[in-house]
MARBA-85133 format. One line per 10 residues: for each residue x, y, z of N, C-alpha, C. Coordinates in steps of 0.001 Angstrom, whole numbers, padded with zeros to 6 digits. Each point is the difference from the previous one (the first is absolute). Example, Ala and Ser with C-alpha at 12.3 -4.5 7.8 and 13.67 -1.06 7.14 Angstrom:
<rozas>
013190/-005690/007800/-000890/001190/000000/000900/001200/000000 | -000350/001050/-000720/000820/001190/000060/-000770/001090/000730
</rozas>
This chain:
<rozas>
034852/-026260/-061677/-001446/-000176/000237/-000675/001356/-000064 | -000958/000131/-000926/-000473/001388/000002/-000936/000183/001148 | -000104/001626/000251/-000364/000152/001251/-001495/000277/000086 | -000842/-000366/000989/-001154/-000593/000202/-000656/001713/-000279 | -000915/-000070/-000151/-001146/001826/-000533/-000243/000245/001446 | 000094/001030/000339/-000306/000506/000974/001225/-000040/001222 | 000794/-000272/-000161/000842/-000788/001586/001291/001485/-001037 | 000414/000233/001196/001130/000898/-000346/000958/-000585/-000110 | 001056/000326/-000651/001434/-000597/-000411/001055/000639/001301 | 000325/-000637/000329/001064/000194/001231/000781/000652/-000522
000393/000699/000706/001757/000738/-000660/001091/-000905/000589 | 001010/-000558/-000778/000943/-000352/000441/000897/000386/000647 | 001206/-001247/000851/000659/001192/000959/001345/000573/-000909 | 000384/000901/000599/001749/000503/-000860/000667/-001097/000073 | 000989/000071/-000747/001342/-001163/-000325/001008/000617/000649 | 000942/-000836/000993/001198/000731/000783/000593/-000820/-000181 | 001540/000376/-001055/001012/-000913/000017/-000405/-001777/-000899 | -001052/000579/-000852/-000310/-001513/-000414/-001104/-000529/000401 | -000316/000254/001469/-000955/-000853/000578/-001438/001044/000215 | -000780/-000730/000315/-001446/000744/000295/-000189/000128/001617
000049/001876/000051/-000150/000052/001536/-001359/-000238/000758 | 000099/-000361/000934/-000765/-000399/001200/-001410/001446/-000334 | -001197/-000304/-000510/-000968/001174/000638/000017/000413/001441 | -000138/001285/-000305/000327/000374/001406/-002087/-000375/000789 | -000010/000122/000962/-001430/-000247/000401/-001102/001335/000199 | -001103/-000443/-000080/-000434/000975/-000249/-000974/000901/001536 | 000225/001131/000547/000020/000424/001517/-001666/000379/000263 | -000014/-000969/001189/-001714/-000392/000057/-000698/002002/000186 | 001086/000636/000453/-000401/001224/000668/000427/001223/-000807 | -000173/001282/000036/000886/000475/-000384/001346/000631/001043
000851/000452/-000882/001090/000228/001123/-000184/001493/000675 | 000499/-000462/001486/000186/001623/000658/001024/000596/000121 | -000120/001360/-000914/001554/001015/000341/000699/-000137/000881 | 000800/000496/000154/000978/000094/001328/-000374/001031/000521 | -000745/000280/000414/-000444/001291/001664/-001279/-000221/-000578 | -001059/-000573/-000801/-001092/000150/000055/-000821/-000679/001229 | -001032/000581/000593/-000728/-000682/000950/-000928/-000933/-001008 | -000412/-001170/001216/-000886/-001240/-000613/-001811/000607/000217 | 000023/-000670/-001257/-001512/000193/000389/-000776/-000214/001455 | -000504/000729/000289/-000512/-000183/001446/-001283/-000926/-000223
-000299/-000374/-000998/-001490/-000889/000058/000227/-000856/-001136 | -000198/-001230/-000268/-000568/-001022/-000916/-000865/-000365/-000309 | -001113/000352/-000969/-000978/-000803/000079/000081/-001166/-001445 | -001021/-000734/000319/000138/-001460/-001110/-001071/000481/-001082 | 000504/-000592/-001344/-000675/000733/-001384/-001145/-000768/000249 | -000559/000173/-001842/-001186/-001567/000077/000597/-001081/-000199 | 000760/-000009/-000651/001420/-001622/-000244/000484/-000408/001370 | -000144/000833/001119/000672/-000604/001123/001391/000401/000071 | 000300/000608/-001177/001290/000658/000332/000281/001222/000731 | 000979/000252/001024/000418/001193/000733/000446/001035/-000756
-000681/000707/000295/000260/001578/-001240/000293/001074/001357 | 001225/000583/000118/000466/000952/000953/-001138/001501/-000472 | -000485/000672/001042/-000754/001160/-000034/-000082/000716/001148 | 000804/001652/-000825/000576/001099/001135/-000744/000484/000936 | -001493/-000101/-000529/-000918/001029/001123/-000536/-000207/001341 | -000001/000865/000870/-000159/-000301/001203/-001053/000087/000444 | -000010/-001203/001239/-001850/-000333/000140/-000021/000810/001187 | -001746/000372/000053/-000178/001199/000994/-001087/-000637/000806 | 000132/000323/001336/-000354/-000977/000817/-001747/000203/000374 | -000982/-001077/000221/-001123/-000072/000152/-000307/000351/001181
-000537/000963/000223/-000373/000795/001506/-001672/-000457/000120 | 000147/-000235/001453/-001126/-000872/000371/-000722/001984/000085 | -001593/-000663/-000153/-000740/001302/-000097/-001181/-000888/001657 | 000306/001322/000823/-000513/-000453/001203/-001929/000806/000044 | -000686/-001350/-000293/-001823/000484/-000149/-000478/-000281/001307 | -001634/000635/-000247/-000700/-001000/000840/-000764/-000913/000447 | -000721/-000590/000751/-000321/-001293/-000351/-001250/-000220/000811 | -001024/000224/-000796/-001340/000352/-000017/-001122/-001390/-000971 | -000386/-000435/000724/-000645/-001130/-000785/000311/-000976/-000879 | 001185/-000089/001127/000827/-001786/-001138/000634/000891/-000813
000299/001184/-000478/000374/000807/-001015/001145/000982/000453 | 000691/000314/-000933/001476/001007/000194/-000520/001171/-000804 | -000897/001096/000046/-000138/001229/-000491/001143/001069/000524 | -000214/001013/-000864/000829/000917/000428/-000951/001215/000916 | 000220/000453/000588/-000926/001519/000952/-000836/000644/-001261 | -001170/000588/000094/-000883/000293/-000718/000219/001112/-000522 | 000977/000600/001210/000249/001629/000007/001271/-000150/-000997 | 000839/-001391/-000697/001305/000432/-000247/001340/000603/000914 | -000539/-000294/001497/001229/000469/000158/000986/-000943/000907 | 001180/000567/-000017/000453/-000705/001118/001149/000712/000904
000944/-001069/000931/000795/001100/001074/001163/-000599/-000148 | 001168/000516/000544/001477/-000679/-000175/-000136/-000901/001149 | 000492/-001255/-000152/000414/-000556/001483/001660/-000092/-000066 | 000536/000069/000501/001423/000387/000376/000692/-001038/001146 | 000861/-000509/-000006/001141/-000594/001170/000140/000962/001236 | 000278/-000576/000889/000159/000846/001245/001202/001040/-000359 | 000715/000081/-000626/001017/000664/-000510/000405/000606/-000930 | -001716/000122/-000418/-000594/001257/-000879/000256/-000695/-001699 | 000249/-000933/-000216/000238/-000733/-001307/-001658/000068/-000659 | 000086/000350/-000981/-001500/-000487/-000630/000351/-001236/-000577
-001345/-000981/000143/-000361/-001602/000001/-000602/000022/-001002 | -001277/000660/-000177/-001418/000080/-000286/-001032/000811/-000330 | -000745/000276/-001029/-001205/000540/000042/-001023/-000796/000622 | -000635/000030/000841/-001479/-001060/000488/-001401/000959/-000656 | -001021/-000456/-000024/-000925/000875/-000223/-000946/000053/001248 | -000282/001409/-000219/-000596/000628/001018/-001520/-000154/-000193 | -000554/-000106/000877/-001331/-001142/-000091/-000740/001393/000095 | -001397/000501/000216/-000787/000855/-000139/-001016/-000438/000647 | -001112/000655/000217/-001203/-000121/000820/-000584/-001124/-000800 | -000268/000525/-001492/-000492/-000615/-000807/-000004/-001644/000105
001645/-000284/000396/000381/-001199/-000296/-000255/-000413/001238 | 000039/000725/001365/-000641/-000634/001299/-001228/-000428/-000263 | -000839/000427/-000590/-001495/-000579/-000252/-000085/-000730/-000895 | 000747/-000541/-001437/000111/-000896/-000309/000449/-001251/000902 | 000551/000090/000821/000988/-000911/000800/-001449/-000769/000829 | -000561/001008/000654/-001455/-000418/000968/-000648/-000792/-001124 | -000082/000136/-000911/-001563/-000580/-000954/000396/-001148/-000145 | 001323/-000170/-000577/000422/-001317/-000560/000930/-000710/001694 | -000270/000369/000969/000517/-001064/001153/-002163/-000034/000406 | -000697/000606/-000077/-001482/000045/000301/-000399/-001454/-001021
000583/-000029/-000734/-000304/-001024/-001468/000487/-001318/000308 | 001286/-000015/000722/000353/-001565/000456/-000200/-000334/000859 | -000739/001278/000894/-000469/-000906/001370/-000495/-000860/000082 | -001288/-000346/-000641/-000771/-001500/000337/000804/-001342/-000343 | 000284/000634/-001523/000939/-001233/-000055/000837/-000719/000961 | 001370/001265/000491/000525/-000573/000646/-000321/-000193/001949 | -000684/000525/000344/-001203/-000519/001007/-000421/-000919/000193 | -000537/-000154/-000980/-000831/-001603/-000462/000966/-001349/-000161 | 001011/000210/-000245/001259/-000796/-000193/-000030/-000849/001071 | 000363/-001089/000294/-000015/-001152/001245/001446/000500/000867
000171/-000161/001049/000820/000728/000462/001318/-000972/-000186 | -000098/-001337/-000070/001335/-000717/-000503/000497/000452/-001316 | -001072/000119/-000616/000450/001239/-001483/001029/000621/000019 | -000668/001396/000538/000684/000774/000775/001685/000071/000136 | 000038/-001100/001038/000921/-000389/000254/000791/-000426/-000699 | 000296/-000586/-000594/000379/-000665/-001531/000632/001148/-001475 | -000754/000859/000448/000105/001134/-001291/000969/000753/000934 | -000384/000416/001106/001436/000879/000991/001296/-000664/-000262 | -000079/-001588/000145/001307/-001050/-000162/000466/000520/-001162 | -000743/-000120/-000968/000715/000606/-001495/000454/000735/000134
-000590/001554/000244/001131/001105/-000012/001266/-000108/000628 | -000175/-000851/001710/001014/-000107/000013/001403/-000828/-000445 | -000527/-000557/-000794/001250/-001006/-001056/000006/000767/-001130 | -000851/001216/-000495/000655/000708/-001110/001133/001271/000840 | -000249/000141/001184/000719/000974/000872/001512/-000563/-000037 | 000080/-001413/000209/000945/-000220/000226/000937/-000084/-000856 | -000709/-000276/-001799/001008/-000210/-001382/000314/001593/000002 | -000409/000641/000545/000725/001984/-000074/000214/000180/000882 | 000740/-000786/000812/000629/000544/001340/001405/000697/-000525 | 000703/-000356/-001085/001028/001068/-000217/-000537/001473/-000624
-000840/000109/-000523/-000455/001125/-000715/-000565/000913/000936 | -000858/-000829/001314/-000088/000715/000971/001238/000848/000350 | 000836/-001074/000365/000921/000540/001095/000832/001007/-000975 | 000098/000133/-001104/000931/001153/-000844/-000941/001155/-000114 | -001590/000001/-000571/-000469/000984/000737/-000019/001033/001092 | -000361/-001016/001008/000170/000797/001704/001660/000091/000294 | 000809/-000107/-000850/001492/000441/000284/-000041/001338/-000554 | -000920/000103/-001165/000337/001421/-000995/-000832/000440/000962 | -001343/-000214/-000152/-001063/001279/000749/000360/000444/001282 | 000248/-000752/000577/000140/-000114/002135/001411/-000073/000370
000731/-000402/-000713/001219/000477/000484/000732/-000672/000249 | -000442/-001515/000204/000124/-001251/001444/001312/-000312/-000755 | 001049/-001120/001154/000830/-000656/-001002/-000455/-001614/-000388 | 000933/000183/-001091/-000809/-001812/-000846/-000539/-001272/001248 | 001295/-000298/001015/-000844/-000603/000608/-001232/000303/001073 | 000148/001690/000350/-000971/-000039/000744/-001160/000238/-000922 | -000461/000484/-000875/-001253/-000165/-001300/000027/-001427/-000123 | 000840/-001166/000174/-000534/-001433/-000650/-000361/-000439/001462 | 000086/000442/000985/-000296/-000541/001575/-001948/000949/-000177 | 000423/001073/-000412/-001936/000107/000167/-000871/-000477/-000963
000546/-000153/-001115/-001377/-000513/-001140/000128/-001376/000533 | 000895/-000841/000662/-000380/-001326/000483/-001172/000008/001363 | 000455/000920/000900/-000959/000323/000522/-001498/000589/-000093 | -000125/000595/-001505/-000714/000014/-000547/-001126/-000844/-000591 | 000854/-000945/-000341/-000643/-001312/-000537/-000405/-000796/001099 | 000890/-000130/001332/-000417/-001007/001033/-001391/000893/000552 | -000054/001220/-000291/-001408/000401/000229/-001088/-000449/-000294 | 000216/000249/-001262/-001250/-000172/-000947/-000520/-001691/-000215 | 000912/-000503/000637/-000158/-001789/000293/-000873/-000138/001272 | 000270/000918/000855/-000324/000135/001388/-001666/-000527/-000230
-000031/001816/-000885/-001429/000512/000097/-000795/-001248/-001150 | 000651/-000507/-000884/-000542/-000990/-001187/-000619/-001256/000892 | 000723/000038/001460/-000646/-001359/000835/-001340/-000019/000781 | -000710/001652/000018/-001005/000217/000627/-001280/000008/-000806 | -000487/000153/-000702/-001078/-000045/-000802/-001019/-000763/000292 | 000332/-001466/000595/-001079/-001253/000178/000227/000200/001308 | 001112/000840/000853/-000177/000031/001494/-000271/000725/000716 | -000458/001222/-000398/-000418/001259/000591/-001534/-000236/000453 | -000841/-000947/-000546/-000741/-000149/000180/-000938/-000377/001538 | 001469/-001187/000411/000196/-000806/001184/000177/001154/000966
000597/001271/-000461/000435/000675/001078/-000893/000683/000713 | -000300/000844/-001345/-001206/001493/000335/-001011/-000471/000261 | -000537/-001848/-000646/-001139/000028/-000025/-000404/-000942/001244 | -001067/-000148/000436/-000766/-000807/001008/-001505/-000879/-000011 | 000165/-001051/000407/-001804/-000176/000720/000250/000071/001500 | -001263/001038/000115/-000589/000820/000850/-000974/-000519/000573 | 000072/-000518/001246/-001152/-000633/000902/-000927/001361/000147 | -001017/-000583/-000384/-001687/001319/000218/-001070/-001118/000920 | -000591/000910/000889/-001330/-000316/000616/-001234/000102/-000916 | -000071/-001664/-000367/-000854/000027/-001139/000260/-001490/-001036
-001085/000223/-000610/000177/-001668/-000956/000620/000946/-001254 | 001212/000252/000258/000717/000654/-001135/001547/-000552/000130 | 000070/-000278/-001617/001630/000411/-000114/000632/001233/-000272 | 000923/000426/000407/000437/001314/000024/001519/000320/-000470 | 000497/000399/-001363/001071/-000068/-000152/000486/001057/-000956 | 001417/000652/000669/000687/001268/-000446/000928/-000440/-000760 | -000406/000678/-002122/000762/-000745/-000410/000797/001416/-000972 | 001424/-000106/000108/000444/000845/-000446/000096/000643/-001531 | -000022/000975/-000327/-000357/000507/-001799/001178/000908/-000436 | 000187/-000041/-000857/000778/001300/-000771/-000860/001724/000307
000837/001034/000211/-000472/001176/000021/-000375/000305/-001491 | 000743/000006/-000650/-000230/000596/-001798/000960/000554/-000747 | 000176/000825/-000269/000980/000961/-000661/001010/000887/000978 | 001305/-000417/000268/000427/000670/000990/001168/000704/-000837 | -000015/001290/000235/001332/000738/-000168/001343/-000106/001030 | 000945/-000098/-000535/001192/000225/000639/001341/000356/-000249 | 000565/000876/000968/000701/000842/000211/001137/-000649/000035 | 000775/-000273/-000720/001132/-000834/-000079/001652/001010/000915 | 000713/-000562/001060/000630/000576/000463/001073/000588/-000757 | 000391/001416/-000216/000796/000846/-000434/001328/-000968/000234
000650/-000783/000490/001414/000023/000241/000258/-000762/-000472 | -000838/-001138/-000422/000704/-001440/-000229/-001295/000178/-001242 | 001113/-000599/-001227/-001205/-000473/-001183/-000221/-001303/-000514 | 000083/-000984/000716/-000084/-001492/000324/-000383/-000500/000822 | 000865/-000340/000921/-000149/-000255/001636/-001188/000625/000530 | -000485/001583/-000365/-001295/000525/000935/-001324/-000240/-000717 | -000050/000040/-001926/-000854/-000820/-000189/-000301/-000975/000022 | 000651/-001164/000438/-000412/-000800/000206/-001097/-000709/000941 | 001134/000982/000801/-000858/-000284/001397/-001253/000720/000288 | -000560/001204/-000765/-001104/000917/-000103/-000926/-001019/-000933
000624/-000436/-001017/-001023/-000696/-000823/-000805/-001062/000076 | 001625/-001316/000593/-000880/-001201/-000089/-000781/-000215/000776 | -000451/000358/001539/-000636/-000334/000266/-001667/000261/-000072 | -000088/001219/-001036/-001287/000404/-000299/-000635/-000817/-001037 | 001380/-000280/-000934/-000828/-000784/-001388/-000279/-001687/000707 | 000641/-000235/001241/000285/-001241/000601/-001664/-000448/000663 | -000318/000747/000101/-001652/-000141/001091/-000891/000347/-001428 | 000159/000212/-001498/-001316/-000213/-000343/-000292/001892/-001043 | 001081/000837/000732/-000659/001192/-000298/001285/000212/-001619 | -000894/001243/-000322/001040/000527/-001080/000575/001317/000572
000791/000385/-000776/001026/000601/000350/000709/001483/-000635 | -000268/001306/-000035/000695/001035/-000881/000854/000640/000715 | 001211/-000312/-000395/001257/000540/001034/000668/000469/-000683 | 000476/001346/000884/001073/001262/-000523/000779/-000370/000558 | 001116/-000295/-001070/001629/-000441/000199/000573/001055/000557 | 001339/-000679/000598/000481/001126/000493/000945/001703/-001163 | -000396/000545/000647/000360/001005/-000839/001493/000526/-000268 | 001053/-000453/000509/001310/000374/-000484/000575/-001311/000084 | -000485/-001041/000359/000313/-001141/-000914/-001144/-001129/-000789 | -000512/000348/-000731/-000935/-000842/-000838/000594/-001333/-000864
001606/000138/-000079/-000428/-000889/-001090/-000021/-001184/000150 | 000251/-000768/001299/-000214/-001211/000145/-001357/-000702/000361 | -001112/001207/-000324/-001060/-000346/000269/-000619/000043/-001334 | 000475/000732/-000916/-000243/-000572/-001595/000385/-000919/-000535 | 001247/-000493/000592/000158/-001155/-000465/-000818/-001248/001023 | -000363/000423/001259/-001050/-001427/000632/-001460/-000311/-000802 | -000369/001446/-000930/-001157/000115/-000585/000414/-000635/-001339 | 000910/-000350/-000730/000223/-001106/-000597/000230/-001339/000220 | 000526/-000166/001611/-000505/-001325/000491/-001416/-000301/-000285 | -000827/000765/000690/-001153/000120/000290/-000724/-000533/-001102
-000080/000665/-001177/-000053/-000043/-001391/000602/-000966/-001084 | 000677/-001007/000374/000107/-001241/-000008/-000062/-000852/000560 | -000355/-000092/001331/-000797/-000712/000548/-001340/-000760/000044 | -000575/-000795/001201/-001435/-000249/-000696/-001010/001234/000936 | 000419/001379/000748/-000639/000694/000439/-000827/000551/-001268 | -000995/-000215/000555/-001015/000584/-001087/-000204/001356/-000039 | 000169/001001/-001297/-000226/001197/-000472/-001022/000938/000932 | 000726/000862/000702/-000615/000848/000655/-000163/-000443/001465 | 000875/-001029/000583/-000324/-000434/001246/000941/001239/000543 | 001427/000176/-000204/001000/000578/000060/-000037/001767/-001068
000139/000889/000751/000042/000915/-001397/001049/000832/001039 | 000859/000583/-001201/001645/000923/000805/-000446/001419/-000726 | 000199/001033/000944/000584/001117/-000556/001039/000907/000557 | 000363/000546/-001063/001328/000396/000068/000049/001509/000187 | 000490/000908/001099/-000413/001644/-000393/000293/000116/001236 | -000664/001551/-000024/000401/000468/001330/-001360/-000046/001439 | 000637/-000447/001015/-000902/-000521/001210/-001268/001173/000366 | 000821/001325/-000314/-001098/001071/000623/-001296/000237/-001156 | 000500/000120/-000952/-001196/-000402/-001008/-001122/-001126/000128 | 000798/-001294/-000053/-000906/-001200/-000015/-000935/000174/001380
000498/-000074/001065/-000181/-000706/001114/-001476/000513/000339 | -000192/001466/-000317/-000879/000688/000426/-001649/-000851/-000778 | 000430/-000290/-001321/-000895/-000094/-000909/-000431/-001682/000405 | 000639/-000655/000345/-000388/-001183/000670/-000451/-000137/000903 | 000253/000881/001198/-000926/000272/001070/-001000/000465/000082 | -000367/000667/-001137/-001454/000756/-000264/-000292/-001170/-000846 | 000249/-000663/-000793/-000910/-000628/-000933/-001105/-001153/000711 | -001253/000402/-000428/-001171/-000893/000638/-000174/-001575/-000040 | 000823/-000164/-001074/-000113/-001649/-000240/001259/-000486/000022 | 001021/000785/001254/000985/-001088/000422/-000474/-000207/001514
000091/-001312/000321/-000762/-000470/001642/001149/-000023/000958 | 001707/000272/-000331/000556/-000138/001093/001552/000706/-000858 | 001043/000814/001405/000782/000564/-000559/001038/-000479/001157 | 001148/-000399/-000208/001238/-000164/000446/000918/001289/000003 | 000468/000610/001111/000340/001696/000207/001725/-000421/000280 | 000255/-000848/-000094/001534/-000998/000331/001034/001300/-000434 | -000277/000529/-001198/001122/000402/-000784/-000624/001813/-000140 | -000872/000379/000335/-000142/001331/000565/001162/001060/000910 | 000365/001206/000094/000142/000252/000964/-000684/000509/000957 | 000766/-000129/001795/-000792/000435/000817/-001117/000925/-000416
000851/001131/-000507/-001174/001570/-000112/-001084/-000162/-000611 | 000367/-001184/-000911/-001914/000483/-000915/-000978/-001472/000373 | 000442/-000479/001072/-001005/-001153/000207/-001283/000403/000520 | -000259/000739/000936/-000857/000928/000271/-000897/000086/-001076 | 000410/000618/-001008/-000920/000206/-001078/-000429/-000557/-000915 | 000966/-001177/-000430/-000130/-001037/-000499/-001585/-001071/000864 | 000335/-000042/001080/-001276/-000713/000750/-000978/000735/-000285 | -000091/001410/000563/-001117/000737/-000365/-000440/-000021/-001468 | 000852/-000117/-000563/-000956/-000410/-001792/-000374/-001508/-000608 | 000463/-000913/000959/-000446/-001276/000447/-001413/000284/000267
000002/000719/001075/-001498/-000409/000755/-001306/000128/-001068 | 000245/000630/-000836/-000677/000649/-001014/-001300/-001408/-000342 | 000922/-001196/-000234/-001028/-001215/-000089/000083/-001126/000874 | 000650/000570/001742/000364/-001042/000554/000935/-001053/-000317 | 001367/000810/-000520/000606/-001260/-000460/000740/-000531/001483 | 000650/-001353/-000360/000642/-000567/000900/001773/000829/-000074 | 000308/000212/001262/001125/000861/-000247/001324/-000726/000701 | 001058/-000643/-000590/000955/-000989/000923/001085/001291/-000061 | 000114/000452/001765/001154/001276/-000354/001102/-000581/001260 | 000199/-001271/000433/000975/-000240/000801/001158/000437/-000114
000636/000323/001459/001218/000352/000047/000841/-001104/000099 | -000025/-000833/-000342/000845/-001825/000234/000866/000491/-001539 | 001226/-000413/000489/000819/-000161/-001261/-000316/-000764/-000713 | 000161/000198/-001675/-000213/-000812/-000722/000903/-001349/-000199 | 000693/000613/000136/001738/-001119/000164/000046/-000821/000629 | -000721/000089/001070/000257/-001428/001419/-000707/-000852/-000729 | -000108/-001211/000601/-000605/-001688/-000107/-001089/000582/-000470 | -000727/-000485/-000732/-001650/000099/-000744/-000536/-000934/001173 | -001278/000359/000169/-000916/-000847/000746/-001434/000789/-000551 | -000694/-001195/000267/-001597/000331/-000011/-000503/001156/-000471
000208/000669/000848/-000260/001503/000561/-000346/000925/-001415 | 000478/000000/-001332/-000285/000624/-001299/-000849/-000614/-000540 | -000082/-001378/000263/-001133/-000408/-000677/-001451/000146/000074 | 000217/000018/001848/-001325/-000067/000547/-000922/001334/-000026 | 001220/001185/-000367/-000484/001153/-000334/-000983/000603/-000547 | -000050/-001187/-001423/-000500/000044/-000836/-001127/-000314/-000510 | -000646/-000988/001099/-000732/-001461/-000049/-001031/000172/000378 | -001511/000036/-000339/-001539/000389/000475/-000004/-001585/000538 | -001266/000434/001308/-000069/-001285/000810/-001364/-000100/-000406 | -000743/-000843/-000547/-001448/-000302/-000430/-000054/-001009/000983
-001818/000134/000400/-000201/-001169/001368/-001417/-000212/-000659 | 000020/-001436/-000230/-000773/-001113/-000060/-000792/-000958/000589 | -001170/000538/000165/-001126/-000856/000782/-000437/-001370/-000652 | 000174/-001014/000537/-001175/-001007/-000879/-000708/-000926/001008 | -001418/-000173/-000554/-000577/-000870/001218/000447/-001369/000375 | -000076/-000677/001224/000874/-001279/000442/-001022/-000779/-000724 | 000425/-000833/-001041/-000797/-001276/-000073/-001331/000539/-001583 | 000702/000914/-000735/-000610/000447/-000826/000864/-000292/-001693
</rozas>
């Protein structure tokens, strides 16, 4: 039968002894020497076939920004600082935030205030719930973090970001109830109703505690963004990075752009420039040390800001007490029967 155009002609097999030997089969792979090492990687062609390839993959290093108006910029200035393991390992470059970027931070948390102000306070509530169910799908990433940065061991880092999270649930339950607390009707002598109803302060800075970079923002944060206000907080400074990564919670979440803004740098720089700045209404001194609170208030006073400098650990049980810090009491006259 002549052979079809195009189709190749087989080669036949050898003759052994008369007969036609067996083709041998043909080897899906190629073969490996004897002492050669295997390819360390496979990847699949466009046919779907496995094609062995020697080169070695080089690993994707998270780049630690900051997080300034729903947004991950880098410092204005370009720069940044080593963060290191307690045991002197370098982790990380973070970037080092600048004045510049402190006053970006004010404009764009000045920008979501009404919005999120204006928000119904079951809202509120509801959007805190979120973060904390995105907290909880990175509870391992947490806890390998704060093992590198802080030192902790695996289970004691997975015992605080849970505690972490049972925080931020805490504070996610107050929003529609703070109201009941702080606020009142007020018997007056008079055909009046009289009633103290509680408000957001505005733009509050805060001082996120140096020791813990999870566990202490948390507890510095939620309860400010929890009552209504926004929020520009300096992470802690020799461990940041689990607070870059909450600012990607944050940032996939439904917290709206600029309620939340992180920076990353060093405390004696920032702190000063937030306390002087005129259009922040309240500063959290939590994560200060003793020596410069003093002066820190005194550059507060500059526009009367509200100044929360308690000595209460941050660590114990959360109660009230941070929220109410924060909270303007407006009082409301209306005539009886009008």
């Amino acid at each position: 039968m002549p052979e079809l155009p195009g189709r190749p002609e087989k080669a036949a097999a050898p003759k052994v002894g008369g007969k036609r030997a067996p083709a041998r089969p043909r080897a899906s792979q190629p073969a490996v020497l004897a002492g050669a090492s295997p390819a360390p990687e496979t990847v699949a062609t466009r046919d779907g076939a496995a094609s062995p390839e020697t080169r070695s993959r080089l690993d994707v290093r998270k780049t630690y920004k900051l997080f300034i108006g729903g947004a991950f910029p880098r410092s204005e200035s370009g720069r940044s600082y080593p963060v290191a393991s307690p045991g002197g390992t370098l982790l990380a470059h973070a970037a080092r935030a600048s004045r510049k970027d402190a006053r970006d931070a004010v404009v764009a948390a000045r920008k979501a205030g009404s919005g999120w102000a204006g928000a119904t306070a079951y809202n509120r509530g509801q959007v805190l719930y979120r973060v904390a169910e995105l907290l909880q799908g990175r509870a391992a990433q947490f806890a390998e973090e704060i093992v590198k940065n802080e030192g902790l061991s695996g289970p004691k880092a997975a015992r605080t970001v849970a505690e972490a999270i049972d925080r931020w649930v805490w504070y996610a339950g107050w929003p529609d109830k703070v109201a009941q607390v702080a606020g009142a009707a007020n018997p007056v002598a008079g055909p009046y109703f009289n009633f103290s109803v509680p408000e957001p302060t505005g733009v509050v800075a805060v001082l996120a505690p140096p020791e813990s970079g999870l566990l202490g923002l948390v507890s510095v944060l939620a309860p400010v963004i929890a009552t209504g206000n926004t929020a520009v907080v300096v992470a802690s400074e020799p461990a940041p990075l689990p607070a870059v990564t909450l600012a990607e919670v944050l940032a996939t979440s439904d917290v709206p752009g600029g309620v939340v803004n992180i920076l990353t740098g060093r405390l004696a720089e920032l702190a000063p420039v937030l306390a002087a700045h005129m259009d922040v209404n309240a500063i959290d001194l939590t994560g200060a040390p003793a020596q410069t609170r003093a002066e820190l208030e005194r550059l507060a006073a500059g526009n009367v800001k509200r100044v929360f400098a308690a000595g209460e650990d941050w660590a114990a049980p959360p109660s009230p007490a941070r929220m109410l810090a924060f909270l303007e009491i407006k009082t409301v006259w209306h005539p009886v029967g009008v």
